[in-house]
MARKETI-706766 format. One line per field, with one value per residue (C-alpha): residue number from 1; residue in one letter; x, y, z. Coordinates in Angstrom, 1 decimal. Layout:
<vexmis>
pos: (NUM,...)
code: (A,...)
xx: (X,...)
yy: (Y,...)
zz: (Z,...)
</vexmis>
This chain:
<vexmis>
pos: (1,2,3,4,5,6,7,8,9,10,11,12,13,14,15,16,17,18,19,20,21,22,23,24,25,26,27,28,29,30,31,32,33,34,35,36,37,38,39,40,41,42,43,44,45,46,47,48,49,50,51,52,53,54,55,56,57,58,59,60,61,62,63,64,65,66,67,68,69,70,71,72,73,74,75,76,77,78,79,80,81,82,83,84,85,86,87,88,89,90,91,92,93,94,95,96,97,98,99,100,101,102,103,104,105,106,107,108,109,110,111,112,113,114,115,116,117,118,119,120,121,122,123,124,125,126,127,128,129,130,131,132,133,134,135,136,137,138,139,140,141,142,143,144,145,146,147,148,149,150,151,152,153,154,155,156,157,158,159,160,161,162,163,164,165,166,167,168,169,170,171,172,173,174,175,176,177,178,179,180,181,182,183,184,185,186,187,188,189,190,191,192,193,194,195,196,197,198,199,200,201,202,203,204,205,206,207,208,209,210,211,212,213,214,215,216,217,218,219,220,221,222,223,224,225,226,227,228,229,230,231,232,233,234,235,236,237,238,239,240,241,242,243,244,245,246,247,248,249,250,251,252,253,254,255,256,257,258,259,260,261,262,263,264,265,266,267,268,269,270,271,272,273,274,275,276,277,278,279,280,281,282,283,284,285,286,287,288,289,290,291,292,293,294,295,296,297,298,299,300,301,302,303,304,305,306,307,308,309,310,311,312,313,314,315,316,317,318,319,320,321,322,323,324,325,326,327,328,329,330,331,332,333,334,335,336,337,338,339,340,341,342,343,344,345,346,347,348,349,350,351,352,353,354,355,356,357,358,359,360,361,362,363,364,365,366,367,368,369,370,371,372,373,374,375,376,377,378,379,380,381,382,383,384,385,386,387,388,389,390,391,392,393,394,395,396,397,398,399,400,401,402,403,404,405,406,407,408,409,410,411,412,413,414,415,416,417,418,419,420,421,422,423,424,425,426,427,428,429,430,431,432,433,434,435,436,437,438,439,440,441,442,443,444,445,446,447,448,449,450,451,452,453,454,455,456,457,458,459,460,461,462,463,464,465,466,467,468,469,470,471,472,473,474,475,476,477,478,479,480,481,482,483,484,485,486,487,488,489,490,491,492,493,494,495,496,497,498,499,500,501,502,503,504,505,506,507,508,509,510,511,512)
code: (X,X,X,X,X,X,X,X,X,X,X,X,X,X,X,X,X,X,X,X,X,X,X,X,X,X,X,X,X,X,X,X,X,X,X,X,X,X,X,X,X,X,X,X,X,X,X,X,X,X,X,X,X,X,X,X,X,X,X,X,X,X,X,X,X,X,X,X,X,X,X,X,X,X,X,X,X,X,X,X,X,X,X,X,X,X,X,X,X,X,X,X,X,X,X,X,X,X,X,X,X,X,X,X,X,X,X,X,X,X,X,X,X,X,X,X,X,X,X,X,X,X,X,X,X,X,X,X,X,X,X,X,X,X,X,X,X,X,X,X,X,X,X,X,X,X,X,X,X,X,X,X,X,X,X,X,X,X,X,X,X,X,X,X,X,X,X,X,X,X,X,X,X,X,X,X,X,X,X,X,X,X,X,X,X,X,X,X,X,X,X,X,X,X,X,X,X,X,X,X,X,X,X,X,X,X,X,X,X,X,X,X,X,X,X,X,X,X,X,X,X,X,X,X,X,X,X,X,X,X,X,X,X,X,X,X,X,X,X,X,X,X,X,X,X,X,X,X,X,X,X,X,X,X,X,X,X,X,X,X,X,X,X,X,X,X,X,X,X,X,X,X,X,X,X,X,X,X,X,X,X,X,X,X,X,X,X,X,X,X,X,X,X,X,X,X,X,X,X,X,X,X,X,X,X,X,X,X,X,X,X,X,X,X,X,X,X,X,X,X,X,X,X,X,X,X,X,X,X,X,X,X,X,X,X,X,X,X,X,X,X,X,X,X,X,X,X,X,X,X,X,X,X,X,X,X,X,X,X,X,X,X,X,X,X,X,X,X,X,X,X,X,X,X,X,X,X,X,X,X,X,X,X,X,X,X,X,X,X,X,X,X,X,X,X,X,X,X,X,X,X,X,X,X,X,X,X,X,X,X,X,X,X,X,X,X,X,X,X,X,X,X,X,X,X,X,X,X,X,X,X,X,X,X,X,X,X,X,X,X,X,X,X,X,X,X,X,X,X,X,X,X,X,X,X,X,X,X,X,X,X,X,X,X,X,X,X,X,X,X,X,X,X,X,X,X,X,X,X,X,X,X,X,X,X,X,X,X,X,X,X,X,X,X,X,X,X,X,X,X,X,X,X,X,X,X,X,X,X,X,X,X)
xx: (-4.7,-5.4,-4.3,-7.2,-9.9,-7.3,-5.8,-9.8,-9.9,-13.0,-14.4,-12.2,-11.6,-13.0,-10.1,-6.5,-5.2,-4.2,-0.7,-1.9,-3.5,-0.5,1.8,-0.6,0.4,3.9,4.3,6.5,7.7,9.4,6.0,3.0,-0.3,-2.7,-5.3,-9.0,-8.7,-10.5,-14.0,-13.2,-14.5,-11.7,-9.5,-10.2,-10.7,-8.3,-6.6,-5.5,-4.1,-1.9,0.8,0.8,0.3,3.1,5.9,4.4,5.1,8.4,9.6,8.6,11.1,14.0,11.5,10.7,14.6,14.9,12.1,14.4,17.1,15.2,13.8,17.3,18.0,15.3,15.7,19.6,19.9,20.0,22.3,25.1,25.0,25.2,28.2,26.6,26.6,30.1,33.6,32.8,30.1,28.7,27.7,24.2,25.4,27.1,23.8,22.0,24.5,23.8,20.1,20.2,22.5,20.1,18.1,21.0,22.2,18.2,18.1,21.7,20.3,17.0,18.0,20.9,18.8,15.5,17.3,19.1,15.7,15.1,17.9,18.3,14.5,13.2,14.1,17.6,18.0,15.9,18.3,21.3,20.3,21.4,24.9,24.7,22.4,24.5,27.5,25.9,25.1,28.7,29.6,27.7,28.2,32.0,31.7,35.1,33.9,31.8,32.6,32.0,28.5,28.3,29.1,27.1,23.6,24.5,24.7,21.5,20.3,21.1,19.4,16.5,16.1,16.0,13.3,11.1,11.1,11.7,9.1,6.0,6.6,7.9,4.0,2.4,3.5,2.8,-0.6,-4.1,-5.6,-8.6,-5.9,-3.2,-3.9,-4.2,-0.6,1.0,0.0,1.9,5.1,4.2,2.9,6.5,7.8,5.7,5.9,10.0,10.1,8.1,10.0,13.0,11.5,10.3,13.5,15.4,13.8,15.0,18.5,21.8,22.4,25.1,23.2,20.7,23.0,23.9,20.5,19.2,22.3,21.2,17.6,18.8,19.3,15.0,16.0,17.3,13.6,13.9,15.4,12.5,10.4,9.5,10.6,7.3,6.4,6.0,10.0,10.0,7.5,9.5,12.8,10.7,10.9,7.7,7.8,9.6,6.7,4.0,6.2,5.6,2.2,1.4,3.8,1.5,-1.6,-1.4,-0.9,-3.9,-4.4,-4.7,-2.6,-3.1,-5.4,-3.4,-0.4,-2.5,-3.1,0.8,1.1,-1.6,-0.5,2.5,1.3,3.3,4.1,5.1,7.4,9.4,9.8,11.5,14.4,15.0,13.8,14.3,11.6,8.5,9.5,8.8,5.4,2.9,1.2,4.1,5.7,1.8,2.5,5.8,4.1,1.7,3.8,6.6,4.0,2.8,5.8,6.5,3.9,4.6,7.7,6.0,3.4,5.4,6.3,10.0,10.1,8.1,10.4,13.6,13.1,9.8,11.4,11.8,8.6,6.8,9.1,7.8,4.1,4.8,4.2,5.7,8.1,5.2,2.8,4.1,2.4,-0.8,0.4,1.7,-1.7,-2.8,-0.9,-0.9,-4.9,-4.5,-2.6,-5.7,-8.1,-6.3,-5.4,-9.0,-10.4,-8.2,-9.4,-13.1,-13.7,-10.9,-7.7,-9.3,-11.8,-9.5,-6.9,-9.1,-11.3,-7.9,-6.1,-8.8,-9.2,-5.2,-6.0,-8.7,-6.1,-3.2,-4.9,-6.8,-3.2,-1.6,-4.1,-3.8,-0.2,-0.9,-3.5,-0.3,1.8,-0.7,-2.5,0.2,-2.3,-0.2,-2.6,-5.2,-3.0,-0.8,-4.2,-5.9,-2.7,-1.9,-5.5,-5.0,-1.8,-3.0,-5.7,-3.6,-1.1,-4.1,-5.5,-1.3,-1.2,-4.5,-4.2,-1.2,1.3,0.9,-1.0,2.0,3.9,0.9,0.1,3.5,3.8,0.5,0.6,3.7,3.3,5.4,8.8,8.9,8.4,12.5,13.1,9.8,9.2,13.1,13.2,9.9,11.4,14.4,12.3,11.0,14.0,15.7,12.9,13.0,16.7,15.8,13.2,15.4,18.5,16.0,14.5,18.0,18.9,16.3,16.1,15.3,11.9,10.9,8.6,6.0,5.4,2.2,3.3,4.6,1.7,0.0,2.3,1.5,-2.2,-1.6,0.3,-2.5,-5.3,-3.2,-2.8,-6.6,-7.2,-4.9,-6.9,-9.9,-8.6,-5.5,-5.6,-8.0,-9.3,-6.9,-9.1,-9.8,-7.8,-4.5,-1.8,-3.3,-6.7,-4.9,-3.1,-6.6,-8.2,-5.4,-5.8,-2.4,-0.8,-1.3,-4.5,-4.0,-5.4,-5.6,-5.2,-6.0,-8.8,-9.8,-13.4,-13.7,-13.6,-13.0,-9.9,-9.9,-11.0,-8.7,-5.1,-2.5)
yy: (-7.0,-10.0,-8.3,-5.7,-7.5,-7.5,-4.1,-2.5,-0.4,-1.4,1.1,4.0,6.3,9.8,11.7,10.3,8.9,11.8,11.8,10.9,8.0,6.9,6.8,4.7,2.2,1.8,0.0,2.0,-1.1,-4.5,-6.2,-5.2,-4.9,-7.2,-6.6,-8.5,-9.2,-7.1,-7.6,-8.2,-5.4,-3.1,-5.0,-3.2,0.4,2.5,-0.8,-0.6,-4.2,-2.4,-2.4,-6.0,-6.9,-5.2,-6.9,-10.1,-9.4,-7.9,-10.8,-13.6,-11.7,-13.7,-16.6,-16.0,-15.7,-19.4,-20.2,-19.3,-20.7,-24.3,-24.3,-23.6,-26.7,-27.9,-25.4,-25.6,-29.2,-29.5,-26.4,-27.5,-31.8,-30.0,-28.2,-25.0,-22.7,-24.5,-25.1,-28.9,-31.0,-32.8,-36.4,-37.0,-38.9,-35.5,-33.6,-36.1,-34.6,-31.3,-31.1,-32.9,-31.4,-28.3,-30.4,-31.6,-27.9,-27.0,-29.8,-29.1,-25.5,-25.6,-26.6,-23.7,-20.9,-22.0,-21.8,-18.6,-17.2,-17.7,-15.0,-12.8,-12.4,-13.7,-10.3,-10.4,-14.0,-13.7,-10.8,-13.3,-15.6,-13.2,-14.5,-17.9,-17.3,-14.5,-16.8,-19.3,-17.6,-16.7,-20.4,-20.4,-17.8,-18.5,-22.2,-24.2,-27.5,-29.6,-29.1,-25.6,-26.6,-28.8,-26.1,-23.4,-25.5,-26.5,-23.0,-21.8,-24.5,-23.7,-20.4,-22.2,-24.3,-21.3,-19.7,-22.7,-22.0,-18.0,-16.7,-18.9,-17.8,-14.5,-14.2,-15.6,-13.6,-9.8,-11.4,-11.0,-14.3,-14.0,-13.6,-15.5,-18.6,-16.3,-14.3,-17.8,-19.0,-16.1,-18.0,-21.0,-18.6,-16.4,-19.7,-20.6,-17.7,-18.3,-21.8,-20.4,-17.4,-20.0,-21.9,-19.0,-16.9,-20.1,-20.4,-16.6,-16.2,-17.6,-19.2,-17.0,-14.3,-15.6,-16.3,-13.2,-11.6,-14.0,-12.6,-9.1,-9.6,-10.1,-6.6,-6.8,-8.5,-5.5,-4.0,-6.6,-4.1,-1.3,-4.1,-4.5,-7.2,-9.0,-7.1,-10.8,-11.5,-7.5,-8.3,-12.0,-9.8,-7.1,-4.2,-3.6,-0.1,-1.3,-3.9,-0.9,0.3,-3.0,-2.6,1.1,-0.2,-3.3,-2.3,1.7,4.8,5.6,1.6,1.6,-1.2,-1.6,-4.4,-6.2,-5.8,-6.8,-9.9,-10.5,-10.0,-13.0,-15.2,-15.3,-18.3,-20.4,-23.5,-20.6,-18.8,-22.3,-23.0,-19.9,-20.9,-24.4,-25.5,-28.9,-29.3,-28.9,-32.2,-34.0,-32.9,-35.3,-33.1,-31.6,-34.8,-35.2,-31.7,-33.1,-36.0,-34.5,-31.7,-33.9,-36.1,-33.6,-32.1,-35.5,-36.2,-32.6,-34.1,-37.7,-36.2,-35.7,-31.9,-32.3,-34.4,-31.9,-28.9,-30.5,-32.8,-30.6,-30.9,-34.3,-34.8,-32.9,-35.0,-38.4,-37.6,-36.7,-33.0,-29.8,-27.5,-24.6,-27.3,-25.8,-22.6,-24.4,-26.1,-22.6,-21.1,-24.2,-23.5,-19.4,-20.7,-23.1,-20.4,-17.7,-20.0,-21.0,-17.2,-16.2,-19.4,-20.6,-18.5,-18.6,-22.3,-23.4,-25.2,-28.5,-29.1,-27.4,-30.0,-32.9,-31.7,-30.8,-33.7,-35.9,-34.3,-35.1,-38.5,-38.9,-36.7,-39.3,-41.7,-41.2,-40.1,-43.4,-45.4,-42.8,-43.8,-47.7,-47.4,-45.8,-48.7,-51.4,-49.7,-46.9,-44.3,-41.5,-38.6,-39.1,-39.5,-36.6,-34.5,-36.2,-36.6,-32.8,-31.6,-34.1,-33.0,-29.5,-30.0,-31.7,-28.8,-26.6,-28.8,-29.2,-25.4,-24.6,-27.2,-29.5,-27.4,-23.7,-25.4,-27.5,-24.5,-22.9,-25.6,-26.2,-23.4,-23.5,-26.7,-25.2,-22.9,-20.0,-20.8,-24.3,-23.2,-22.6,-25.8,-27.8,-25.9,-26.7,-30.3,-30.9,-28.9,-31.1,-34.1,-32.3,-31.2,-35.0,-36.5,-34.7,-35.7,-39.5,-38.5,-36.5,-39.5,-41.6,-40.3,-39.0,-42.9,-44.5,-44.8,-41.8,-43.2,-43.9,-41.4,-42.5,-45.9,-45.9,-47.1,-43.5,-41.9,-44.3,-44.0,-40.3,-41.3,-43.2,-40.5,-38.0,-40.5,-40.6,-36.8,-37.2,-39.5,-37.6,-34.5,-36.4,-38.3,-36.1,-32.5,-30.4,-27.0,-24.3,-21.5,-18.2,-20.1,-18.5,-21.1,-21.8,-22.2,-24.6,-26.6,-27.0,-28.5,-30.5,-31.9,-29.8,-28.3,-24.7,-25.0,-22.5,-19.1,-16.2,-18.0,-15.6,-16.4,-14.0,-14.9,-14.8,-11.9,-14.3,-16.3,-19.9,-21.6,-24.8,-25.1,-27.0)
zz: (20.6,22.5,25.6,25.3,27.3,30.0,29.9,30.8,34.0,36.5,38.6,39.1,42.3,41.4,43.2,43.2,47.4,49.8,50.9,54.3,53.0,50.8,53.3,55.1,52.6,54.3,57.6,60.4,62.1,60.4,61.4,60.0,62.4,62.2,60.3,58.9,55.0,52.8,50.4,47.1,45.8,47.6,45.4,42.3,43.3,41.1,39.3,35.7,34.1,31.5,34.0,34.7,30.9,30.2,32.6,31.7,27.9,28.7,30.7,27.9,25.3,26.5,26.5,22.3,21.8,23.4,21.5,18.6,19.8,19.8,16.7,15.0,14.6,12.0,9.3,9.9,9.7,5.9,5.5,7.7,7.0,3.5,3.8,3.2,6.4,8.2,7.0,8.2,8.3,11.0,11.0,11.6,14.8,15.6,14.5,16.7,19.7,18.7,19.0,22.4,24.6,24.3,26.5,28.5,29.1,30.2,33.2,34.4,34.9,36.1,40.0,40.2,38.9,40.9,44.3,43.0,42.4,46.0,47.2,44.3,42.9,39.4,37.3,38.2,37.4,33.9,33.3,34.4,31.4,28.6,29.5,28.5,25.6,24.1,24.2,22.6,19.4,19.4,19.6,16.4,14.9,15.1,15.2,13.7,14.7,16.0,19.6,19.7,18.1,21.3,23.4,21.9,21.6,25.4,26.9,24.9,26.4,30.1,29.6,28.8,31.8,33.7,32.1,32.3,35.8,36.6,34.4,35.0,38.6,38.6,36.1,39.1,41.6,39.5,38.2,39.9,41.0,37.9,35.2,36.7,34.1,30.5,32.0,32.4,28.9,27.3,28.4,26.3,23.4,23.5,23.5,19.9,18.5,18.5,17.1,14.0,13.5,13.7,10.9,8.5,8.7,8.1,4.4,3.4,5.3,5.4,8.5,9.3,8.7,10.9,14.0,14.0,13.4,16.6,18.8,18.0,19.2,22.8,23.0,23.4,26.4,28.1,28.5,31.2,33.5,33.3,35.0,38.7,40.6,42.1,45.3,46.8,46.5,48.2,51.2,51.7,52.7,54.4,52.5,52.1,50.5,47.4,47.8,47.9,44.5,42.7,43.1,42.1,38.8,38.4,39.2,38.6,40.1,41.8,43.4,46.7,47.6,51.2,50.6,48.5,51.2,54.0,51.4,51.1,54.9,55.7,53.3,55.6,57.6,60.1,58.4,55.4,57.9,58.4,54.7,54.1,57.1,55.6,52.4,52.7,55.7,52.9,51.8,55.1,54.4,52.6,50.5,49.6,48.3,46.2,44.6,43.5,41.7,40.1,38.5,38.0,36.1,34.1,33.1,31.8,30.0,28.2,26.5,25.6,24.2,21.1,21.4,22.0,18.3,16.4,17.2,16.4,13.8,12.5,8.4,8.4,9.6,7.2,4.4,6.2,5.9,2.2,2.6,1.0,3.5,3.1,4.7,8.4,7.5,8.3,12.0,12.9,12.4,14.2,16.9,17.2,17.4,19.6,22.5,21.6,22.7,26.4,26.7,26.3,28.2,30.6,33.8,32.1,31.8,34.5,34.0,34.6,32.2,29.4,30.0,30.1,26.8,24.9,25.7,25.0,21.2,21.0,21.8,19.1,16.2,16.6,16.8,13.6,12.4,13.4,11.5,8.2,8.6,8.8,6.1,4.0,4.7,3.7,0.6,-0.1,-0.6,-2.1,-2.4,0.1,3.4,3.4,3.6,6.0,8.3,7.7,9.2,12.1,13.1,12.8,15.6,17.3,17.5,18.0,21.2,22.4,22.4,23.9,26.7,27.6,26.3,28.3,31.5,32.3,33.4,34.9,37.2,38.0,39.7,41.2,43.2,44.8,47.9,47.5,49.8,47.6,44.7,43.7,44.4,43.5,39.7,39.1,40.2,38.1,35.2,35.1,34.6,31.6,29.9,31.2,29.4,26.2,26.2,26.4,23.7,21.3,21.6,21.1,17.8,16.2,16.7,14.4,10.7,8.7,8.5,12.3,13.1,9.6,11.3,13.3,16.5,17.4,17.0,18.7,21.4,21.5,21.9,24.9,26.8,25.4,27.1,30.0,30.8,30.1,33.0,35.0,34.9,35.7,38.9,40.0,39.4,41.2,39.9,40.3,38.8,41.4,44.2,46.2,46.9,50.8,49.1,46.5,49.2,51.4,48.4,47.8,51.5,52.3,55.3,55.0,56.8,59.6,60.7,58.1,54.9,52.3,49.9,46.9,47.8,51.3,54.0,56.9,57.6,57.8,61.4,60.8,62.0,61.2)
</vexmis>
């Protein structure tokens, strides 16, 4: 399993806490004392990682059934334009309609759920997205006409936005800070692994069959509620032994977690303590405004890159570059590649260099595939394209998924401090999902044949050289840093006393 390497236990107690010593482990008074962070060696002592593992893959089910739910719409196109899965039959304006307000129903969501997340805690509000989801499969499944295709694909949709932004964070905050980054990626894998299961099942099943087969996974979904809330959500409201719980469920049953609540207690700074009383102050600050930017910028980029296109309109593509249907076997192994590589290198090599290195090998893949494309149009070579196109867009779904496409949501949340992170990770989320909108109208508009002439792919290029240059001049190494250490390196404001550092015993000696 590619969780093994994660799910190891280091160095072990050799006789389980005393009872004096766990109740220790719960402060007496709503303030905890003040106390000198702890080595990093004391942060191991009786930890096992399966716990950790677990709620992380728990918590990206709902995130594989929204992958589902997004990659309905290739295989299904044919069958219901055809006549075959709907009493009606949709005009491919109406299809157009269908596919985008998805998108539409992700960015209306995104801001409601992320400031939700700030009173009711990211489990109950991943829970909360079954709802729209589960009705729309019934839309569906039940479907009569178009508008109920309209509404259905728009409240699967909402669900969606959500996710985007609960589960990256709600990762972040149960992970340790050296495997926060391969934790994170599983979002982006879940959301993968849906969109191909979307397109296999949709070659064996009915589509009614499969509507109803996709509203009967949700019931995976439920595991949701044997998780742990994060025990930072817990310590923010001060109840700090359901925060001490979190941890021994997290971490395992004979962790001493006083070291990691005396890290939750310092990382309550001052400028921290005002965020959480009004919001809206964070983005008086400077840096805070910068964090905005560059997330916002990325998440952009995301959905220019050409991702958005390739999961909704993935058959026709494969028919434009002259390629049989069973030709997506090869991008999905491409892609399932592409994740195992930024899960197993992502808090090895940093966040940095893997996003500059992939993104420049995108760059170089559409490019060459641009020019295959142009070569096709000049010389109409029949039988040497489609081959040579299909290995470049392989590694370029390999490099998307081992780079730009899980790191987006990682470093969105981690250029946010925690009290802004509801509202930052939504507003930047709802660029992304406002942008693949533009992107998805835009496509569904053109000709049948828009996406084989080369200027898209060259298009896809630039942006790919862009988010290149990006990582190179704007984003600064993530890797091992807590979110004060992040914001220091960033030239932020959280430089006051007691910032907590994984590598350092000693506070910080700068204030704000």
């Amino acid at each position: 399993m590619v969780f093994g390497w994660l799910c190891s236990q280091p160095e072990t107690e050799s006789q389980p806490p005393s009872r004096t010593d766990a109740l220790r482990t719960e402060p007496q008074s709503s303030q905890p004392p003040h106390v000198t962070i702890p080595a990093v060696s004391d942060f191991t002592k009786g930890e096992d990682n399966t716990g950790q593992c677990l709620a992380t893959v728990v918590s990206n089910i709902c995130t594989f059934c929204f992958g589902i739910a997004i990659g309905w719409s290739a295989p299904a196109k044919a069958l219901v334009l055809d006549h075959s899965a709907y009493s009606f039959s949709p005009s491919k304006q109406e299809w157009k309609w269908v596919c985008a307000l998805l998108t539409l129903g992700a960015a209306s969501w995104s801001i409601p759920m992320g400031l939700l997340m700030k009173s009711m805690g990211c489990k109950k509000v991943m829970i909360l997205q079954l709802v729209p989801i589960g009705l729309g499969w019934s839309m569906l499944i039940f479907a009569k006409n178009v508008s109920m295709l309209y509404v259905g694909r728009f409240m699967q949709g909402m669900c969606g936005g959500a996710l985007c932004v609960v589960v990256p964070v709600y990762t972040v905050e149960i992970s340790q800070v050296r495997h926060r980054g391969a934790l994170v990626s599983v979002f982006h894998g879940a959301f993968i692994l849906g969109v191909i299961y979307s397109s296999a099942i949709g070659r064996l099943l009915d589509l009614w069959i499969i509507n109803i087969v996709n509203l009967v996974l949700l019931l995976l979904c439920l595991l949701q509620f044997l998780i742990p809330e994060s025990p930072s959500y817990y310590w923010a409201r001060g109840n700090y032994s359901r925060a001490n719980e979190s941890l021994h469920w997290l971490r395992g049953k004979y962790y001493d977690t006083r070291k990691e609540m005396r890290q939750l207690m310092l990382e309550g700074t001052r400028s921290e303590l005002a965020l959480q009383q009004n919001i809206m102050l964070g983005f008086k600050r400077r840096k805070t405004r910068r964090s905005l930017c560059r997330a916002s910028s990325l998440t952009i980029m995301q959905t220019l890159s050409g991702s958005t296109v390739f999961v909704f309109y993935s058959t026709h593509i494969l028919v434009s570059m002259h390629l049989s249907y069973e030709s997506a076997a090869a991008l999905a192994v491409a892609e399932i590649f592409g994740f195992l590589v930024c899960f197993m290198l992502v808090d090895l090599a940093g966040r940095r260099p893997l996003l500059i290195i992939t993104s420049l090998v995108t760059f170089v893949c559409t490019l060459y595939t641009g020019l295959c494309f142009k070569l096709k149009l000049i010389t109409d070579h029949e039988n040497s394209v489609p081959w040579a196109s299909l290995v470049s867009m392989s590694l370029c779904a390999a490099t998307y998924t081992a780079g730009l496409g899980p790191l987006t949501w990682l470093i969105n949340v981690e250029l946010f401090v925690k009290p802004m992170r509801p509202l930052g990770c939504s507003l930047s989320v709802t660029l992304n999902w406002l942008t693949a909108f533009v992107v998805v109208i835009w496509y569904g508009s053109g000709h049948e044949q828009r996406l084989a002439k080369p200027g898209v792919f060259f298009l896809m290029a630039t942006v790919s050289l862009l988010v290149c240059i990006y990582g190179i001049i704007f984003l600064p190494e993530t890797k091992d840093l807590t979110p004060q250490k992040i914001q220091q390196k960033l030239g932020g404001f959280m430089n006051t006393r007691n910032v907590a550092s994984i590598d350092d015993s000693s506070s910080d000696d700068s204030d704000d």
